[in-house]
N, C-alpha and C positions, 0 to 999 in steps of 0.2 A: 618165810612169808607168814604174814598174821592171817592172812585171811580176809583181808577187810577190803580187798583189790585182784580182783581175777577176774583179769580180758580174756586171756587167748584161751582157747580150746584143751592147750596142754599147760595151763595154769599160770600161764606167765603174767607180765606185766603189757599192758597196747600201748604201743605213741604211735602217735600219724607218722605215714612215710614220707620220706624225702623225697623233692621229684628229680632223682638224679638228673635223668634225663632233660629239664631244662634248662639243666644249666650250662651258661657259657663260657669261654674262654678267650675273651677276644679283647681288643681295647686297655679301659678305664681295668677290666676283672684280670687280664693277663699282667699289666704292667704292678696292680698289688701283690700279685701270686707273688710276683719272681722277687718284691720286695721280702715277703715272708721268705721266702728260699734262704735267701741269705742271710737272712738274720737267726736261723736253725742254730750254724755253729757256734754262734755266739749260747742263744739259750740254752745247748745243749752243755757246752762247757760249766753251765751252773745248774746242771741239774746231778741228786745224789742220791742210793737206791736208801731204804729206810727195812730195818730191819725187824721191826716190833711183828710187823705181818706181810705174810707175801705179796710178793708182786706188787711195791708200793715204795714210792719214793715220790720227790719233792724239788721244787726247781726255786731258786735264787734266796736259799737260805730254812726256808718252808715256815716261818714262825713272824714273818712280816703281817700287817693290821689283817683283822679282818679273812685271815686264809687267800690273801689277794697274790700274793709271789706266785703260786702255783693254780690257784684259779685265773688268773686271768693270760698265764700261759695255755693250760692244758688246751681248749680250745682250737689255737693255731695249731696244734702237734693233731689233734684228732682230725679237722680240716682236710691238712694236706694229707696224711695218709691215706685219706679214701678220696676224697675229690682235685680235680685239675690235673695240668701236666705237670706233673713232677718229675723233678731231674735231679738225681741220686748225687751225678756233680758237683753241683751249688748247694744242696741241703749240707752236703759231706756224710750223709748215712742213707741209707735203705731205707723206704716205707717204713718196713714193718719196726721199724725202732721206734719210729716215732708213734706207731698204734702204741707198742709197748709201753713207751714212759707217759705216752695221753692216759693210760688204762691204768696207770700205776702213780700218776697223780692223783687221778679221781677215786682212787678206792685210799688214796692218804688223806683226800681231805675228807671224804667219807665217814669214815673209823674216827679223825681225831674232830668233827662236828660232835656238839653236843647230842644230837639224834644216836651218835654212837656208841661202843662199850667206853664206860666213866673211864677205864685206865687207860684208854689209851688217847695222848696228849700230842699236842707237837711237837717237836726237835728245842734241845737248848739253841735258843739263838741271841742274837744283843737285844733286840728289842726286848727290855724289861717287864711290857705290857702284855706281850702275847708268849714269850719263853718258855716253853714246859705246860703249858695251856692249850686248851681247847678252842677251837671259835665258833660264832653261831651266839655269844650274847646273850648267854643264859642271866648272868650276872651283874651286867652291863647297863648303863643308862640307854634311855630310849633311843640317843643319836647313835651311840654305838651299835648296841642290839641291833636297832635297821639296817645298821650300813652292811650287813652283810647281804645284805639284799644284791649289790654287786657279785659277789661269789657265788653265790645261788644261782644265778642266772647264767654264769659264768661256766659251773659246774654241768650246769641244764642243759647249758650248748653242747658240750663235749661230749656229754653221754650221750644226748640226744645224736649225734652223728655217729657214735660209734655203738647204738645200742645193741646190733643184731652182734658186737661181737665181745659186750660183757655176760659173765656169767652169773648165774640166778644170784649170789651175793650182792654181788657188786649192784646189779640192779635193784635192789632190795636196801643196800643200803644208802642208794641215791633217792629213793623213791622215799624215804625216812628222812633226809633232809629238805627236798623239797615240801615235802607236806607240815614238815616240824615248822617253815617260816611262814606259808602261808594259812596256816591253823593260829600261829600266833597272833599274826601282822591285819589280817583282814577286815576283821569287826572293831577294829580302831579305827577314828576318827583321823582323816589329812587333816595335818596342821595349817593353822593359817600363819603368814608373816611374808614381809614382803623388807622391812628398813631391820639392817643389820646384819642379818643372819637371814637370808629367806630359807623357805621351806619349798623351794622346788627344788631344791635335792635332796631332799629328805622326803618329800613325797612321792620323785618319780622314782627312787631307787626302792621305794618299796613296793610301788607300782610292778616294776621291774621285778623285783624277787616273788610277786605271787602270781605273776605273767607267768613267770617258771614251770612255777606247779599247773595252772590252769591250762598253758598250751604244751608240757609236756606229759601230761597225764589225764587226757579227755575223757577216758573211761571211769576215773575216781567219784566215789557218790557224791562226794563234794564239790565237785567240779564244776556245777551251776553258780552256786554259792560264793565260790573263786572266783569266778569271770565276773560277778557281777559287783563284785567287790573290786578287782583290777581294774576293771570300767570307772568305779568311784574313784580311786587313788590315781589313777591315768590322768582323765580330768581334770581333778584339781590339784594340779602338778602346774601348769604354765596359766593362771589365771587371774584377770584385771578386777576391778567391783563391776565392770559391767556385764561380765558371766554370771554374778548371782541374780543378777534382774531378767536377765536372757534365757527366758520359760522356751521360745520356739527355736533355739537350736539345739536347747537339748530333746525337745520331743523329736524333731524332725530327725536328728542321729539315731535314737531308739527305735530299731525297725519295728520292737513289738509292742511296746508298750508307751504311755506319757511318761514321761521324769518326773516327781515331784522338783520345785522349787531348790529342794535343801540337798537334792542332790551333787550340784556347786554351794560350798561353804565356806572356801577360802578366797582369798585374793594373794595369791604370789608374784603377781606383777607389777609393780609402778602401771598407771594408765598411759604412761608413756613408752611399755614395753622394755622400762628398763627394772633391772631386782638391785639385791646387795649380799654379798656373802664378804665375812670376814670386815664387815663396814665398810664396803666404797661397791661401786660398781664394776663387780667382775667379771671378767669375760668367761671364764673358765666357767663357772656357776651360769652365767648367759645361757648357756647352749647345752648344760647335763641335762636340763629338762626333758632338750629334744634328744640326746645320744642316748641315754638311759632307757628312753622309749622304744628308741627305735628296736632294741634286742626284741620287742614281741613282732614288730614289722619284719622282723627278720625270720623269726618264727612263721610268722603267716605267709612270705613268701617261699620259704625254703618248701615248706607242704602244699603250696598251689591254694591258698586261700587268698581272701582279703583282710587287711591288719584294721584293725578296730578305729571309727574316727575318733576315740574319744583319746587313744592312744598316741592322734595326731592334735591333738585341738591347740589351736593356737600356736601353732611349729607356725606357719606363714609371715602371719605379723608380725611375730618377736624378730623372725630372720628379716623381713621386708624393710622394715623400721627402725631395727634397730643394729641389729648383728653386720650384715651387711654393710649399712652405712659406716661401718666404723674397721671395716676389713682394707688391708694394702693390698698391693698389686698381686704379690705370691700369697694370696688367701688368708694370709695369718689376722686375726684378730688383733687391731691395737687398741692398747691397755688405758682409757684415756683417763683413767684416775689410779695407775699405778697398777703395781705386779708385782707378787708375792710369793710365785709360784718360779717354776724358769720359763727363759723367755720362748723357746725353741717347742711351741705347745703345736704346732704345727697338724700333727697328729688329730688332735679332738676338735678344728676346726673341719681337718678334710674330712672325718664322719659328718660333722654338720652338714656341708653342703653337698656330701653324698645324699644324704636322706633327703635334705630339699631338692636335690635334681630327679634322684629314682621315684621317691614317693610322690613328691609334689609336682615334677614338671617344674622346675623353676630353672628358666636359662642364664640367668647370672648366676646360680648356684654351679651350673654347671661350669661356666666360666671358673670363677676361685678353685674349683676343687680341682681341676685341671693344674692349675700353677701350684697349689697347696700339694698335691701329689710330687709333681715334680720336684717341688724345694724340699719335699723330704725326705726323697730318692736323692737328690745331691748329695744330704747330710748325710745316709747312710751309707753316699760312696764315699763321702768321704771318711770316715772310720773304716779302720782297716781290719776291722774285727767284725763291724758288719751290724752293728747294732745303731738304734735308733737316734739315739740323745746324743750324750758325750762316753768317746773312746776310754777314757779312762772314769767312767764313772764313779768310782770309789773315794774319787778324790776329791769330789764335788760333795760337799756336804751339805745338806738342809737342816739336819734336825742332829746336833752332834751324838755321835755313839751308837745311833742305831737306822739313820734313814738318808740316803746318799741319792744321785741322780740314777746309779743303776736299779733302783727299786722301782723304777717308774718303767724301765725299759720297758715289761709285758704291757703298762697299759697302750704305750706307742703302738706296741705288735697288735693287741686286739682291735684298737681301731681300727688300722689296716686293714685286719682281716673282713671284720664286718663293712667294711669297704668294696672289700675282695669280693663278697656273701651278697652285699645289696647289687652290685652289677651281674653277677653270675645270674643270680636267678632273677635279678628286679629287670634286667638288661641294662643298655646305655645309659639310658636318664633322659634329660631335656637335650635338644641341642642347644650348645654352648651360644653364649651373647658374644655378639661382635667386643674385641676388650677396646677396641677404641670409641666407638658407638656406648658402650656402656659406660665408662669411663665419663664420659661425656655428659651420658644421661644422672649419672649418680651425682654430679657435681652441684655445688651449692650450699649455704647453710640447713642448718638441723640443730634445732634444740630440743634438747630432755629437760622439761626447770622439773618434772621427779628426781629423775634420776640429780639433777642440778647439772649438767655442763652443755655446752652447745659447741658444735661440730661444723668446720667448715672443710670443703673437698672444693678444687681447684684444680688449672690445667690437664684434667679427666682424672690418672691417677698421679699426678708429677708431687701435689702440694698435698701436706693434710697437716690445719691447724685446730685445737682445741686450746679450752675453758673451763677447767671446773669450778665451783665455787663449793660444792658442798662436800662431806666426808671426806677428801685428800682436796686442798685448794693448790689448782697447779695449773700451770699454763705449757701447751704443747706445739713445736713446729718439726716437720719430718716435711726432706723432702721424698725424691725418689727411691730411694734406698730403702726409707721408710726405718723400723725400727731399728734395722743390722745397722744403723749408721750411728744414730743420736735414740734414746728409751727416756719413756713418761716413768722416772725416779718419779716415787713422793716429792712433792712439793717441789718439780719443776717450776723452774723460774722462783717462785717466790721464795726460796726458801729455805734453810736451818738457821735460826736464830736463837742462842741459848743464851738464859738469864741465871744469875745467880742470885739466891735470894727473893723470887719471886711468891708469890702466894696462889699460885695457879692451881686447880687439883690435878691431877697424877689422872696424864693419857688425855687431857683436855688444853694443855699448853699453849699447843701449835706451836712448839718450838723446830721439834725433829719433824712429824706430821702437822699439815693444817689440816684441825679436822673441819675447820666450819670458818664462816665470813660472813660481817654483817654489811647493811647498806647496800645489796648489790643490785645492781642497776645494768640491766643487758639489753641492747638497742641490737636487733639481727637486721640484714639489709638481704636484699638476695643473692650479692656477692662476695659478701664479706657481714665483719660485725665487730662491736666494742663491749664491752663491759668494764665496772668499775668494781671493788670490793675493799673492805675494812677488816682489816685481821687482827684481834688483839692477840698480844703475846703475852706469855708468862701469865701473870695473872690481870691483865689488862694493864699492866707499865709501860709499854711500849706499842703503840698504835705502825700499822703497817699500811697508807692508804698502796693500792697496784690498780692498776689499768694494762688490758690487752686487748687490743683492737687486731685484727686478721683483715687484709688486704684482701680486694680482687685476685690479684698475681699471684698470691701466698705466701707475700711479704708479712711476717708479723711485727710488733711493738707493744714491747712488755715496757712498765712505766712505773717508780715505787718512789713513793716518801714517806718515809719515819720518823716519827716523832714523840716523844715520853710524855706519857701522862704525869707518872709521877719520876721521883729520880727513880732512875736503875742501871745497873752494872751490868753489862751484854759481854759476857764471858764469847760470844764467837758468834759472826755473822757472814752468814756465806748465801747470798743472793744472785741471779739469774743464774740457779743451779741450770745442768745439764746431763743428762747421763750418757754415757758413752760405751757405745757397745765395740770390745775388740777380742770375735772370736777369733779361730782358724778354723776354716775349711777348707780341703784343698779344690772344692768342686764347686765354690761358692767364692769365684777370685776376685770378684766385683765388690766382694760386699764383708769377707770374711778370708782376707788374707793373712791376719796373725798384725798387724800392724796399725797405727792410726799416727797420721803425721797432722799435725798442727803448726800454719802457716800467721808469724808474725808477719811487719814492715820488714823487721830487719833479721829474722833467721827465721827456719824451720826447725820443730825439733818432731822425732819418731818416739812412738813408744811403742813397745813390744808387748802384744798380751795374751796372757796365759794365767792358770792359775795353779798354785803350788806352792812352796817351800821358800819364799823371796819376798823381802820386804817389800811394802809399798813404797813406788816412786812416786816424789810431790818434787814439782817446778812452778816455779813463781816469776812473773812477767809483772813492770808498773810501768805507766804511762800508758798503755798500748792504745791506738784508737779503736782497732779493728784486731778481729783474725778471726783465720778460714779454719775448717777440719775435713781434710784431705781431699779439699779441693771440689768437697762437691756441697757445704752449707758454709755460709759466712755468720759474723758477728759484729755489727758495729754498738760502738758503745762510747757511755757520755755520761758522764759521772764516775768513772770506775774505781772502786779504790784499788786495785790490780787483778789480774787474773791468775789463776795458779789450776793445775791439770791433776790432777792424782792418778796413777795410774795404780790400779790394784792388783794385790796376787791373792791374796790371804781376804776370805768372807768369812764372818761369821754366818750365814745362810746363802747360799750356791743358789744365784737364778742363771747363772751366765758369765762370762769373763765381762763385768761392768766397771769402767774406769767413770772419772766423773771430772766435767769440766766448770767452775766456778768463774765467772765474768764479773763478780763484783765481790772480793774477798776483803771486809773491812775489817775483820779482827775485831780486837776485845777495845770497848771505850766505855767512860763512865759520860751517863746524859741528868739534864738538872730536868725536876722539869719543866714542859714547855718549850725544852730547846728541841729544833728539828734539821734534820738532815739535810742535804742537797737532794736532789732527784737525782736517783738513777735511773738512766734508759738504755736499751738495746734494741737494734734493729736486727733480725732476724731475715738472714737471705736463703732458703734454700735454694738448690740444686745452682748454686753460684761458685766459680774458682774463687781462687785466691786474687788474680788480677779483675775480675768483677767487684769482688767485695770490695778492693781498697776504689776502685771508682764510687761504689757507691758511699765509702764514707766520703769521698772528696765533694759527692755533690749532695751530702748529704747535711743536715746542722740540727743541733737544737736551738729553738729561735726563742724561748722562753727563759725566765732569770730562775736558775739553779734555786731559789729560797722562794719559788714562788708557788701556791695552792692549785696549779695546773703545769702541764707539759705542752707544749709544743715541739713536734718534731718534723721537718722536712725530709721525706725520705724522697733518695735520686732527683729531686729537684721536678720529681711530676706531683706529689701526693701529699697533704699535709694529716698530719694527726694528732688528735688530741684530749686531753685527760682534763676534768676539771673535777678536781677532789673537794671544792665548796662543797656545801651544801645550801647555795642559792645560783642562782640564775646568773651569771653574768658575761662579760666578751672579753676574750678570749684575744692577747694581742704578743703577737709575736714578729722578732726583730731579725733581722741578719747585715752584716753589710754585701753591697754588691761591687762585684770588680768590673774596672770597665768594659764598656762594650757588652755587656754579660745576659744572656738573655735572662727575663724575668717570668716566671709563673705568674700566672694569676688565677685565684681563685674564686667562688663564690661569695659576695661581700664585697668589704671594701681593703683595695691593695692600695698601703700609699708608697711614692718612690721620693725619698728626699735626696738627693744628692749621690753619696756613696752610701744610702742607706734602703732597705728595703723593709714594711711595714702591713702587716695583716693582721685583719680582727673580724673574729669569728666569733658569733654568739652561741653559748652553751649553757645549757640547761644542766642544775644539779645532778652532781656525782653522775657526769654521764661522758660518755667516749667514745669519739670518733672517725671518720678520716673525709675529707674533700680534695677530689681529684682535681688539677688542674685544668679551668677550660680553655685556657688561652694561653699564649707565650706574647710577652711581647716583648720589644728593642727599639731604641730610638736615638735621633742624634739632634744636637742641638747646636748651634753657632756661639753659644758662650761658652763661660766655665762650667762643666758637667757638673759640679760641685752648688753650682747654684740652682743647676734645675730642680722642678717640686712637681710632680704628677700625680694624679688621684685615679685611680681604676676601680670603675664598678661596675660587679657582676651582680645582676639581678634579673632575674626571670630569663623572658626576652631580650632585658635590653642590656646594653652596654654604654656606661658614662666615664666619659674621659675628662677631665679638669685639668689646664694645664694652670699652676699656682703660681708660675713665676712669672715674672717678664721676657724671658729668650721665648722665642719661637725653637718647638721641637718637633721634628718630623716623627711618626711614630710609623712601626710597624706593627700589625696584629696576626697573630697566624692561629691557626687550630682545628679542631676536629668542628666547632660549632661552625664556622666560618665556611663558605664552600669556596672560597680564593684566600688567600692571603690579601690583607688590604694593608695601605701607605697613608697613613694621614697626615696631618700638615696641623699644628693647633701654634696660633700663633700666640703671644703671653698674654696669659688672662682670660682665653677662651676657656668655650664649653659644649662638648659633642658628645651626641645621642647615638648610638648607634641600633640597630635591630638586628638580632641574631637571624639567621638564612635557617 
């Protein structure tokens, strides 16, 4: 000991006690426990004793970023051997093993932190960056340096629960690490950024590592100094431009004193409550603001305090507004401009909406975390080893050579626990939201034009389509399944399109990524919405106009024409991409049977997925009108130049067993310029069979000419939609023929009926997209040749006008929602009837 820190009376080191005693065991806190139990023999299998100094070894390799492999295990191991019921059974060992390798993790990361003796280093391991090295960031840029602010806090927990049974070392050399980060870290300035790269993970995680020092070492001289610096990095960790002008809720949070102004200096949030890490809008970065935090909330309840609000600030809105509205049925966050990471993150949501149910009271948080728990209690039954992610993690690579899907296992486990940790001692939480009731309530559009995409939710949680237009331009349809079915790839729908010889610069193409789109035009309704966008490719040779418009129902219509600016060579064009998700779980039959069958006219085929040691399977379908994928989302399609399915084994980067479905595979062509493509469309059916979809292609058409500057599409014969890629004002006329006797939509405007022809024109405003429901159906018979008759229907306002153009007398009928009876008319040739809407 230096001397510089003596609480107790016998010279020791003070940290606040724990209130053993409130805590529970019951519910949401029992059903985590018993998740940790099992996942023991798993971690235990990768942990290994280290012999440079006693009592000290290391869990899942010991030389992974950061000192993270074994910090953000020790934690759970120190946990359970003094709190909850534990059952020697399910762990597979004794308590006191796991106090053991808890006490002999932390005195290895101890000793090999920079706060420790110089020689003693990590373990050789693969990772080339941290092998035979220290952590703690001595040497490190600033993003590294901080990032350990994770393990610190990590460390902090551990010890902290097991203080009364480390000895004066040990506590001396944890007491040397935590002072070592936030001595460093404090008197720095939060970062500001918000596009690209934000800075609310880089400010709460350091937030987070000097929470460390501050709430485990209360009696240190510095310790005012700390708190009040964590208060600052806390802060402006989740915050909009409207926190630096917001003088009265930082005084009102400071119970003793005013804030100055400059006390918020950053903005890390879009005003719209969305950030960006890694350039698009990430879920995963979404929500570190709030879990990174919550370790000091955790802190303050485990010792019967209150957690700092500054600690909370702005955790309500970002989940309200944003997080939330973009969560599936089972909790998980979907990715609505792509994922990077793997998809089964399940884990760092159900911390999210622990902390907004225990801290905040928030009953739809309560809700998610409910199903989020569950789904990844399935996942871990289903691995028969017991761990988190995937059974064979090793074989899952992200980062080749040194970072696999088992490196992440611990951070799965620590969520858990502080899961475990926030209901034990926070209690229950909110009571949960009715899911049908909420369902309900969440339902509707939501645009971010920060963030760039807008979001529509439908049939409670049945439908969920998305839009992005900026950073990753992709379009998205899930239905009930949600992601374990169909995954927002980059450039859904729009997109891989690679040129040879273009003059594009490098990472701005939008060949493989669309990073950006000009022209966009987004018209939101309260049940749906359209949008229009302009992608150039390559280096502007090839112009891309798309339109996607989201139905009431959560029917979509994705919409594309191409056309070269100048000549160019289109080495590969693969359009209304899809990604395809095909785990195995055995406890997730619904959704993750190992399997995914794709349903033509005229066959089915199965693919089998997994990943490993096996070529990729590619099958190729032409002509197709339609098809389904396994019976729970359809495809219809119009234009296509074929469909082909790839089913994958072999990733260069592991997020998942992801196959990928292409509906408009046109291959390599050379364009002059000035020439342009056909339109292609797709109509988008979730949660539809295989016998719904082909109904809907039969009543379904494009009514507009393939080479023309708009789309017209009839979907199921109630709904029309449509695209006009002008860039002026004009109407919008689309054609079909009708088969006799055939009842006819009508819609808004004017429908003409010529014979065996049927004729709509609908006025539309520049680069804009949209859909009109049918108000009326009507039928009618006449006494000559059907072929002669000519009828005019218009829909306006109020009123209803009928022109019969020929000479036969046609008896009509009118039915509909506006109508309170069906009515019979009689126009004999050459009349003209008014009708008034009921």
């Amino acid at each position: 000991m230096d001397g510089t820190y003596r609480q107790t009376a016998d010279g020791g080191i003070d940290v606040p006690p724990i209130v053993h005693e409130a805590a529970r065991q019951d519910g949401l806190a029992l059903q985590a426990y018993r998740m940790l139990l099992r996942w023991i023999p798993f971690a235990d299998s990768h942990y290994t004793e280290w012999d440079r100094m006693p009592n000290c070894g290391y869990f899942f390799g010991g030389s992974y970023w950061y000192g993270l492999d074994t910090a953000r295990t020790i934690p759970v191991y120190a946990v359970l051997s003094v709190i909850g019921p534990f059952d020697e059974k399910v762990a597979g060992c004794a308590r006191e093993r796991l106090m053991e390798r808890a006490i002999a993790g932390i005195r290895y990361l101890a000793f090999t932190h920079d706060a420790g003796p110089p020689e003693l280093v990590r373990v050789k391991g693969t990772n080339p960056f941290c092998s035979e090295k220290k952590w703690g960031g001595r040497d490190d840029s600033y993003f590294m340096a901080t990032q350990t602010g994770y393990s610190v806090s990590s460390l902090a927990m551990a010890s902290w629960v097991l203080w009364d049974r480390l000895d004066d070392e040990t506590r001396m050399l944890v007491y040397k690490v935590v002072e070592h980060y936030a001595d460093r870290w404090c008197d720095i300035e939060p970062r500001d950024g918000v596009y690209y790269d934000t800075q609310v993970e880089e400010n709460s995680w350091v937030a987070q590592g000097i929470a460390a020092a501050a709430d485990l070492l209360p009696g240190h001289p510095r310790n005012a100094h700390w708190r009040s610096r964590f208060r600052k990095w806390a802060a402006n960790s989740l915050t909009t431009f409207r926190d630096r002008f917001n003088l009265d809720y930082h005084q009102h949070n400071d119970r003793s004193k005013g804030i100055p102004l400059s006390f918020i200096n950053t903005s890390t949030l879009h005003p719209d409550y969305t950030t960006e890490n890694h350039g698009f809008v990430h879920p995963t970065y979404l929500v570190l603001g709030i879990n990174q935090r919550a370790t000091h909330a955790l802190f303050a309840l485990m010792s019967g305090r209150q957690a700092d609000p500054f600690a909370l600030m702005n955790n309500e809105p970002l989940y309200d507004r944003t997080i939330k509205m973009c969560c599936q049925a089972d909790g998980f966050m979907i990715p609505v401009q792509g994922q990077d990471w793997w998809y089964n993150r399940q884990h760092e949501l159900l911390l999210t909406h622990a902390v907004l149910s225990v801290i905040h009271g928030n009953p739809d948080a309560a809700r998610l975390e409910r199903h989020a728990l569950d789904r990844l209690e399935q996942i871990q039954t289903s691995n028969a080893n017991g761990c988190f992610l995937e059974e064979n993690g090793e074989a899952c690579v992200i980062r080749e050579g040194y970072q696999t899907a088992r490196d992440f296992e611990n951070w799965a486990a620590q969520d858990v626990l502080y899961v475990y940790l926030l209901h034990a001692f926070g209690g229950a939480g909110a009571a949960p939201s009715d899911r049908d009731e909420m369902g309900q309530r969440l339902s509707g559009v939501f645009s971010y034009p920060y963030g760039g995409f807008v979001v529509h939710r439908s049939g409670g949680q049945s439908t969920f389509s998305s839009f992005s237009w900026r950073n990753d331009v992709m379009g998205v349809t899930l239905g009930e399944p949600g992601i374990w079915l169909t995954v927002p790839s980059h450039a859904s729908m729009t997109g891989v399109i690679r040129l040879d010889g273009h003059t594009g610069a490098p990472g701005l193409t939008n060949e493989e990524i669309v990073r950006d789109a000009g022209h966009v035009c987004l018209d939101t309704r309260r049940d749906g919405f359209g949008v229009t966008a302009l992608i150039r490719r390559g280096g502007g040779e090839l112009e891309q106009d798309v339109a996607f418009v989201s139905l009431p129902d959560g029917r979509t219509v994705y919409a594309e024409r191409q056309r070269a600016v100048q000549d160019c060579s289109i080495r590969d064009s693969l359009t209304g991409l899809v990604g395809v998700r095909n785990e195995t779980y055995k406890a997730v039959p619904e959704s993750a049977d190992g399997r995914r069958t794709l349903h033509l006219p005229a066959e089915s085929v199965t693919f089998a997925g997994f990943c490993g040691d096996a070529d990729d399977e590619e099958r190729s379908f032409v002509d197709v009108p339609y098809v389904n994928l396994d019976g729970k989302i359809g495809y219809v399609l119009y234009g296509s130049n074929g469909v082909k399915y790839v089913n994958k084994h072999r990733y260069p980067r592991w997020k998942g067993v992801e196959n990928t479905l292409i509906l408009n595979d046109s291959g390599a062509r050379e364009l002059k310029a000035g020439e342009t493509l056909p339109v292609f469309a797709v109509i988008t059916l979730p949660n539809r069979d295989r016998g719904q979809t082909a109904a809907e292609a039969a009543s379904s058409a494009m009514l507009s000419a393939a080479d023309a500057p708009s789309v017209i599409v009839e979907c199921g014969g109630d709904t029309i939609v449509y695209a006009n890629f002008s860039f002026e004002r004009v109407v919008l006329t689309g054609r079909k023929k009708r088969a006799a006797g055939e009842e006819i939509p009508l819609y808004e405007g004017t429908n003409r009926i010529r014979g065996g022809n049927v004729e709509w024109s609908l006025p539309a405003e520049a680069r804009r997209a949209g859909y009109a429901a049918a108000v009326l159906h009507l039928s009618w018979e006449t006494a000559g040749d059907a072929c002669e008759s000519s009828l005019d229907a218009v829909v306006s306002g109020d009123r209803i006008y009928l022109l019969n153009r020929s000479d036969l007398p046609i008896t009509a009928r009118l039915s509909g929602a506006i109508l309170e009876t069906a009515r019979t008319l009689e126009l004999a040739g050459g009349s003209f009837m008014e009708l008034i809407r009921s």
